[in-house]
C-alpha positions as CSV (number, residue, x, y, z in Angstrom):
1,X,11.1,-32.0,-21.3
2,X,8.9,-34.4,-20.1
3,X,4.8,-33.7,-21.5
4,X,3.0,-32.5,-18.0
5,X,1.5,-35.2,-15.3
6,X,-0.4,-34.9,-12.5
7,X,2.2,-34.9,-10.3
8,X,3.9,-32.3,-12.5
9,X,4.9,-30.0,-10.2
10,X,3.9,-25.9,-9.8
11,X,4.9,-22.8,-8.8
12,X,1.2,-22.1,-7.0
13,X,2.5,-18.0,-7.5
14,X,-0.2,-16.1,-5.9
15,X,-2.1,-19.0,-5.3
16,X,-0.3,-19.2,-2.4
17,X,-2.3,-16.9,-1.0
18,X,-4.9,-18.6,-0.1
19,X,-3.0,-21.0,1.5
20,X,-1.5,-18.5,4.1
21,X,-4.8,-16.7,5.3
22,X,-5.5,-20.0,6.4
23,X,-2.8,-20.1,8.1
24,X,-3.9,-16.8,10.1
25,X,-7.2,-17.9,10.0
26,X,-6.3,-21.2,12.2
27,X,-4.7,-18.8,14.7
28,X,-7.8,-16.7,14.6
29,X,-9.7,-19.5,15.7
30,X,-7.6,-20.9,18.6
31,X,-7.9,-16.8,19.8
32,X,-4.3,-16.5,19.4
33,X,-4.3,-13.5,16.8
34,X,-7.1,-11.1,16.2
35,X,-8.4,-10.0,12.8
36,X,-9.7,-6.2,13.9
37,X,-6.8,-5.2,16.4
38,X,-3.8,-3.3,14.9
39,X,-1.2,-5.6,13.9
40,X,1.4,-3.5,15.1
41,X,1.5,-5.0,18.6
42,X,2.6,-8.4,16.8
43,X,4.7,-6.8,14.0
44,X,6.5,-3.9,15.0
45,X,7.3,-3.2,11.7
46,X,3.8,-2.2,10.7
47,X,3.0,-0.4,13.9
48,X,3.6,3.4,12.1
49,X,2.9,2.9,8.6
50,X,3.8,5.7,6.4
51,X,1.9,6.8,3.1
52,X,3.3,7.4,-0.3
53,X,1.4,10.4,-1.3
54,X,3.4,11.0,-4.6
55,X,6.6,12.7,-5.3
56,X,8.0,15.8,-5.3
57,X,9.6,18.3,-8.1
58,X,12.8,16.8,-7.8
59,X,11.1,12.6,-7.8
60,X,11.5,12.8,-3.9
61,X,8.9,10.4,-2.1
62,X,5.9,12.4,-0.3
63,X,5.1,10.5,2.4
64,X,3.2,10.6,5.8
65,X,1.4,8.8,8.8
66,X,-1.4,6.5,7.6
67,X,-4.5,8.0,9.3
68,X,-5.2,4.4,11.5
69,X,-3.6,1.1,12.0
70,X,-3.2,-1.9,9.8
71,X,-5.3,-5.0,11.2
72,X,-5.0,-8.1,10.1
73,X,-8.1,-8.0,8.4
74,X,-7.1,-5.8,6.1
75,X,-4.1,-7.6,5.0
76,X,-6.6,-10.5,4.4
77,X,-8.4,-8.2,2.2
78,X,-5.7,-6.1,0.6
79,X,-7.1,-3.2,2.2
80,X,-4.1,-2.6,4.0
81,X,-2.6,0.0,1.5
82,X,0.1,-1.8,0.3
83,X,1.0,-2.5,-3.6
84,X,2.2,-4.4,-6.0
85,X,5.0,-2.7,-8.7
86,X,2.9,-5.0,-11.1
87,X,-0.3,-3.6,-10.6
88,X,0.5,0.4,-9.6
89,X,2.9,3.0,-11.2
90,X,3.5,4.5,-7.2
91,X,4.9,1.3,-6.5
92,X,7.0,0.4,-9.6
93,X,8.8,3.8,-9.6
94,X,9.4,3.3,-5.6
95,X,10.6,0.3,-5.3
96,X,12.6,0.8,-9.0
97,X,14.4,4.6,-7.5
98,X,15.0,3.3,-4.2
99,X,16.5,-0.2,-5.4
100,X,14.0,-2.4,-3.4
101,X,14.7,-6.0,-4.4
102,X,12.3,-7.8,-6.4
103,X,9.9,-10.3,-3.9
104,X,11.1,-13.0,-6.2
105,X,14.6,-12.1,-4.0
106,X,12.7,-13.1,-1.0
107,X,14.8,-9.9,1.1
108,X,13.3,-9.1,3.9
109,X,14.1,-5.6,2.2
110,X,11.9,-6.7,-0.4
111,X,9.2,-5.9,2.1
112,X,10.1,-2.0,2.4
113,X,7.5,0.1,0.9
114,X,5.3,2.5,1.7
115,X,1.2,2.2,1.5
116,X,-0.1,3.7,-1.1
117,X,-3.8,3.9,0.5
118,X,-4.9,4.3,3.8
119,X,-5.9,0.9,5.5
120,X,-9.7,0.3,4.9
121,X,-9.9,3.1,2.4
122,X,-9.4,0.9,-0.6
123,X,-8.8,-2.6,-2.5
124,X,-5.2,-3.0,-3.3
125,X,-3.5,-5.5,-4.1
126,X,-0.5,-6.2,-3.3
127,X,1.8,-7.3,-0.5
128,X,-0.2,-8.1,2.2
129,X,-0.7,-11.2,2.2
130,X,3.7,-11.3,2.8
131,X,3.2,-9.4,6.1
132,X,0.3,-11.8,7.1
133,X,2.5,-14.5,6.7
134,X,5.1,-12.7,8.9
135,X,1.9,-12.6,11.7
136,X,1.7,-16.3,11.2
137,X,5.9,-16.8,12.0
138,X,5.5,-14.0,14.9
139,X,2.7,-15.7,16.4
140,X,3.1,-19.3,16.0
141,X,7.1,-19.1,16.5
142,X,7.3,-21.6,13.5
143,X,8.8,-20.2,10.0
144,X,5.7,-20.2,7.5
145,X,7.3,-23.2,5.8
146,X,7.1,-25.3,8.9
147,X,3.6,-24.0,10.0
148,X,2.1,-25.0,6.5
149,X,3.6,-28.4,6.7
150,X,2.5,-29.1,9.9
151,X,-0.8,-27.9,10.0
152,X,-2.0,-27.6,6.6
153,X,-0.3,-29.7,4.1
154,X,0.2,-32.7,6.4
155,X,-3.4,-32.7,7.5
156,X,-4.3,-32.2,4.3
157,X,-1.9,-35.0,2.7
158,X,-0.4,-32.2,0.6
159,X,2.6,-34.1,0.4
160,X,4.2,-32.3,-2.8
161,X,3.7,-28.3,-1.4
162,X,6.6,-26.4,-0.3
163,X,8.1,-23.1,-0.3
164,X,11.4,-24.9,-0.6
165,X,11.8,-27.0,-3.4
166,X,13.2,-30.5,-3.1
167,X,16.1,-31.7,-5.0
168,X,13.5,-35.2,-6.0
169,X,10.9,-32.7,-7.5
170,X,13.2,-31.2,-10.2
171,X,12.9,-33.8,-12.5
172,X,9.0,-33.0,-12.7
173,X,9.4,-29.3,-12.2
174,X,7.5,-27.4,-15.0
175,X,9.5,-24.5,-16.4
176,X,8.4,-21.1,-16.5
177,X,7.5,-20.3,-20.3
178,X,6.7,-16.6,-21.9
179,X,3.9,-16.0,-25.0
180,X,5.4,-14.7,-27.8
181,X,3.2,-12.2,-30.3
182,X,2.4,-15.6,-32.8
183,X,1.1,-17.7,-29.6
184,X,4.0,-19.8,-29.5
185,X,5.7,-20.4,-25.8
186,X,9.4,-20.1,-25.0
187,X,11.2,-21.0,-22.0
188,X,12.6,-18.5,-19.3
189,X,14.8,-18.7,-16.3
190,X,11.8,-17.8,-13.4
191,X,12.7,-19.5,-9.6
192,X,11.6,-18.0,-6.5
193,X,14.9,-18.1,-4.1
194,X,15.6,-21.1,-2.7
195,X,17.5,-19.1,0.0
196,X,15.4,-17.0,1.3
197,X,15.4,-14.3,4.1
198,X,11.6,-14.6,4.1
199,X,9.3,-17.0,3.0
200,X,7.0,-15.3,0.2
201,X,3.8,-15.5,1.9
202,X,2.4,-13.7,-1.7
203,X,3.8,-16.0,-3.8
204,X,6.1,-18.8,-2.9
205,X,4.5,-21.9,-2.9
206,X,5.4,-24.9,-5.7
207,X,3.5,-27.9,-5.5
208,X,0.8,-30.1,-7.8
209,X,-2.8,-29.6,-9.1
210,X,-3.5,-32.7,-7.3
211,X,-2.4,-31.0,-3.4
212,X,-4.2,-27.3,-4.5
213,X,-7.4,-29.8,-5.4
214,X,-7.2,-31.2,-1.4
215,X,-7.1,-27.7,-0.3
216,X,-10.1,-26.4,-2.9
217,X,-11.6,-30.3,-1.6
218,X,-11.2,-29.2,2.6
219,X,-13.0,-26.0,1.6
220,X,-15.8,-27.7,0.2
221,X,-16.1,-30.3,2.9
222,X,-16.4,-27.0,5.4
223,X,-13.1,-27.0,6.8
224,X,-12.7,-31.3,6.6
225,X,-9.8,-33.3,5.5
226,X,-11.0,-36.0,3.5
227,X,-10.0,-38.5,6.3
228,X,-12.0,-36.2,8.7
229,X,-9.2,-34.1,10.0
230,X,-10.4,-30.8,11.1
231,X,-8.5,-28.2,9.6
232,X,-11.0,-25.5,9.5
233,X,-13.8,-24.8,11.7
234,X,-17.6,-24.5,9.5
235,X,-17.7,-21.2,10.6
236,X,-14.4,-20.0,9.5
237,X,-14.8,-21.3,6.1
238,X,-18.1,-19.4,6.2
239,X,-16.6,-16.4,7.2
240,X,-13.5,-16.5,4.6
241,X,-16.3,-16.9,1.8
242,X,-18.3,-13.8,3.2
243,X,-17.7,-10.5,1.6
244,X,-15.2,-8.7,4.4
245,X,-14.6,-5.1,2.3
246,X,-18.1,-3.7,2.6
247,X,-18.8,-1.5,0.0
248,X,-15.1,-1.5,-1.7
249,X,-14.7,-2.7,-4.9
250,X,-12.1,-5.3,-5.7
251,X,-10.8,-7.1,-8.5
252,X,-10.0,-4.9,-11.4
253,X,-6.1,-4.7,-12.0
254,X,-4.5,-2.9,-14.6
255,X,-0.9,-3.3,-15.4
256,X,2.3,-1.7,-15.2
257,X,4.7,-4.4,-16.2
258,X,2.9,-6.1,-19.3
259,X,5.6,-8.4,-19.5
260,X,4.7,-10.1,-16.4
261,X,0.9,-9.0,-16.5
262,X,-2.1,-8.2,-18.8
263,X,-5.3,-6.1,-17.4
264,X,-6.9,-8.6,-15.5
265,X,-11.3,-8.5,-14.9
266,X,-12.0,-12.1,-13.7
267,X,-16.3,-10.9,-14.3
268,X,-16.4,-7.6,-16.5
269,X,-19.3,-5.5,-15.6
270,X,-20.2,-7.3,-12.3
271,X,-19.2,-6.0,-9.0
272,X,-16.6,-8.0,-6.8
273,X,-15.8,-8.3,-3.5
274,X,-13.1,-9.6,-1.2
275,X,-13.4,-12.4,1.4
276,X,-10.5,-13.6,3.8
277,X,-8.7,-14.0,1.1
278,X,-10.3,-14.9,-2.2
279,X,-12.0,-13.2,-5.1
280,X,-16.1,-13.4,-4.8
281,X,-18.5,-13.1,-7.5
282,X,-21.3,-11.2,-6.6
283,X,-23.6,-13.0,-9.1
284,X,-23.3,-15.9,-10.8
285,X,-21.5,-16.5,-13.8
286,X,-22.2,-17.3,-17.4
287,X,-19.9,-20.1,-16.9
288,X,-21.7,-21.7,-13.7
289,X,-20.0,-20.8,-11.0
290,X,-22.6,-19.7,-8.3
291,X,-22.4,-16.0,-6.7
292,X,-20.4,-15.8,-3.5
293,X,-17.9,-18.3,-4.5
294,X,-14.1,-17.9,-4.0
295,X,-11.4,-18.1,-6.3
296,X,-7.9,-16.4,-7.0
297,X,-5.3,-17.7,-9.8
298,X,-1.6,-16.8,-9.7
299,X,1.1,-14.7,-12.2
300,X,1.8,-17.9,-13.9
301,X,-1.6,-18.7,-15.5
302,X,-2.4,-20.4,-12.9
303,X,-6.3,-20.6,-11.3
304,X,-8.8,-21.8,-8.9
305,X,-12.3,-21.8,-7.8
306,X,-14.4,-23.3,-4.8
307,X,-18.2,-23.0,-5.4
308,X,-19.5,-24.2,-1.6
309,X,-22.9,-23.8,-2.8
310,X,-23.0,-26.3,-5.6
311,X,-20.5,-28.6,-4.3
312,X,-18.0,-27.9,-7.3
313,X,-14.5,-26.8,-7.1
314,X,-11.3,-27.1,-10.0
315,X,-7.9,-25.6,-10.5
316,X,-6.4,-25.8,-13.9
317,X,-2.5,-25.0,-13.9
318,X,-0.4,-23.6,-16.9
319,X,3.4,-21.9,-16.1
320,X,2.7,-19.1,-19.1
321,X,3.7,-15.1,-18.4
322,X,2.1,-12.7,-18.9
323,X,-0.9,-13.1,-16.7
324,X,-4.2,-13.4,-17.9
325,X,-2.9,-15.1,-21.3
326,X,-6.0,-15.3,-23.1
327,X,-5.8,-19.0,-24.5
328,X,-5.4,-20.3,-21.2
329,X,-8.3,-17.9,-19.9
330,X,-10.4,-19.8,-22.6
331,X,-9.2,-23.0,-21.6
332,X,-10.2,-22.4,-18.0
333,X,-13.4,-21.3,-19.0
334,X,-14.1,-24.3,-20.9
335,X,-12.9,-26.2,-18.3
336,X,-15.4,-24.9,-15.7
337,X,-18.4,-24.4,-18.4
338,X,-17.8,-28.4,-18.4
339,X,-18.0,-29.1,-15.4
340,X,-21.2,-27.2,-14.8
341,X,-23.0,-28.0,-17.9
342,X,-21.2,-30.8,-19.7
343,X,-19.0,-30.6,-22.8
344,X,-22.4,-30.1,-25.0
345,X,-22.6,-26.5,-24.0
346,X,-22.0,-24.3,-26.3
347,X,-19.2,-21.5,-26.1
């Protein structure tokens, strides 16, 4: 294979996140969706969410009505109840007994779970931000391929970012590569379906450092394109930075699948919150990044940050499973310790 280039393309993986609450957050704006009303009334499907409170003697699934109604805001937040299989045992035995698809399958069956939490109760991560891209197709009456394109990458000039990935990008397509136990890397066969029945709002983005940097650049120039498009409104971008879980706490996962995942603390010891829909700091780090900025990374070793108070944003992209492999983790940090303090500083 061809060494990496900066028009090496991506799978973004949950990086795509991002990417889609600003999507709902440009429909927000125009008044067209509401964050705080239940979602139901746009999505029928989530208008009588069920909880999974366990299961029975015989592995039967205990569930029953969530006390109140998922809003958009808390699939923003991932306070919506639902799970990942990665990140929550519930999940993994659910979705693994009742032969639910993998969301790599893009099924719309893929989507069929139960909440494991009551909505606002609790910081899960998990699906939600699928079903908030299923408010943006519902509302907009565009699929959440053509949306993006048309009113974020476009703008934007991210010319290379698609759910769908075209036949001219293979050649530059980084494979998908697992750590072994001595640190070397071998290839595997990973592709989000290029058939989809949904688009993976979660997770099923591919595109280049160089687009994700315009998007982590728009955020810095408070919602701006760099040829002054407005994508964004100031306020938005103020809000989607603002802690919007109260006094949850977010951020700690723990694995299920280690395969796919290590435990994962982005700031060990400091509390972390949740905007609309990125990781925030609550203090500022020992590598430089200011409190209150927003970040999230994706499955593939793959990671981002936007520090609006100190001008200073960077992604760094690897395509290494498990997540959370710990020499990319130090090469990220050194990455941003650079950037902050120069290449002097000491580790």
């Amino acid at each position: 294979r061809a060494p990496m280039t900066l028009d090496t393309v991506f799978w973004y993986a949950s990086m795509t996140k991002a990417l889609v609450a600003t999507a709902a957050m440009q429909l927000v704006e125009q008044g067209r969706v509401a964050l705080d009303e239940p979602i139901g009334s746009v999505l029928p499907s989530l208008a009588s969410p069920e909880v999974l409170d366990g299961f029975d003697a015989n592995g039967t699934p205990m569930v029953r009505p969530a006390k109140r109604p998922i809003t958009l805001r808390h699939l923003l937040t991932h306070t919506s109840g639902y799970g990942y299989d990665i990140w929550n045992k519930a999940v993994e035995r659910y979705m693994r007994e009742n032969h639910i698809p993998l969301l790599v399958d893009c099924k719309l069956s893929s989507l069929a779970q139960p909440l494991v939490a009551d909505p606002g109760e609790k910081w899960e991560y998990g699906i939600s931000i699928d079903w908030a891209g299923q408010v943006v197709e519902a509302v907009s009456g565009l699929s959440l391929e053509d949306y993006l394109r048309e009113h974020l990458f476009a703008p934007l000039g991210m010319h290379d970012t698609a759910f769908l990935i075209k036949p001219a990008w293979r050649e530059r397509l980084a494979d998908v590569h697992r750590r072994q136990a001595d640190g070397s890397l071998i290839p595997i066969e990973h592709e989000i379906s290029q058939q989809p029945e949904f688009f993976m709002g979660g997770g099923g983005i591919y595109g280049t450092a160089g687009d994700y940097a315009s998007y982590i650049q728009m955020l810095l120039n408070d919602g701006r394109a760099k040829d002054g498009t407005v994508v964004l409104k100031p306020d938005t971008v103020e809000l989607m930075g603002q802690n919007s879980i109260g006094d949850i706490k977010a951020g700690v996962l723990t694995s299920v699948l280690k395969d796919l995942a290590n435990d994962t603390d982005f700031f060990p010891g400091m509390p972390q919150k949740w905007g609309l829909s990125f990781l925030l700091n609550t203090s500022d780090s020992p590598n430089g990044r200011s409190a209150g900025s927003m970040t999230w990374a994706g499955l593939a070793n793959t990671y981002f940050w936007v520090d609006r108070y100190r001008s200073i944003g960077g992604v760094i992209m690897t395509q290494i499973l498990p997540f959370g492999d710990p020499i990319t983790l130090k090469l990220y940090e050194g990455f941003e310790r650079g950037l902050y303090f120069g290449p002097s500083k000491p580790s």
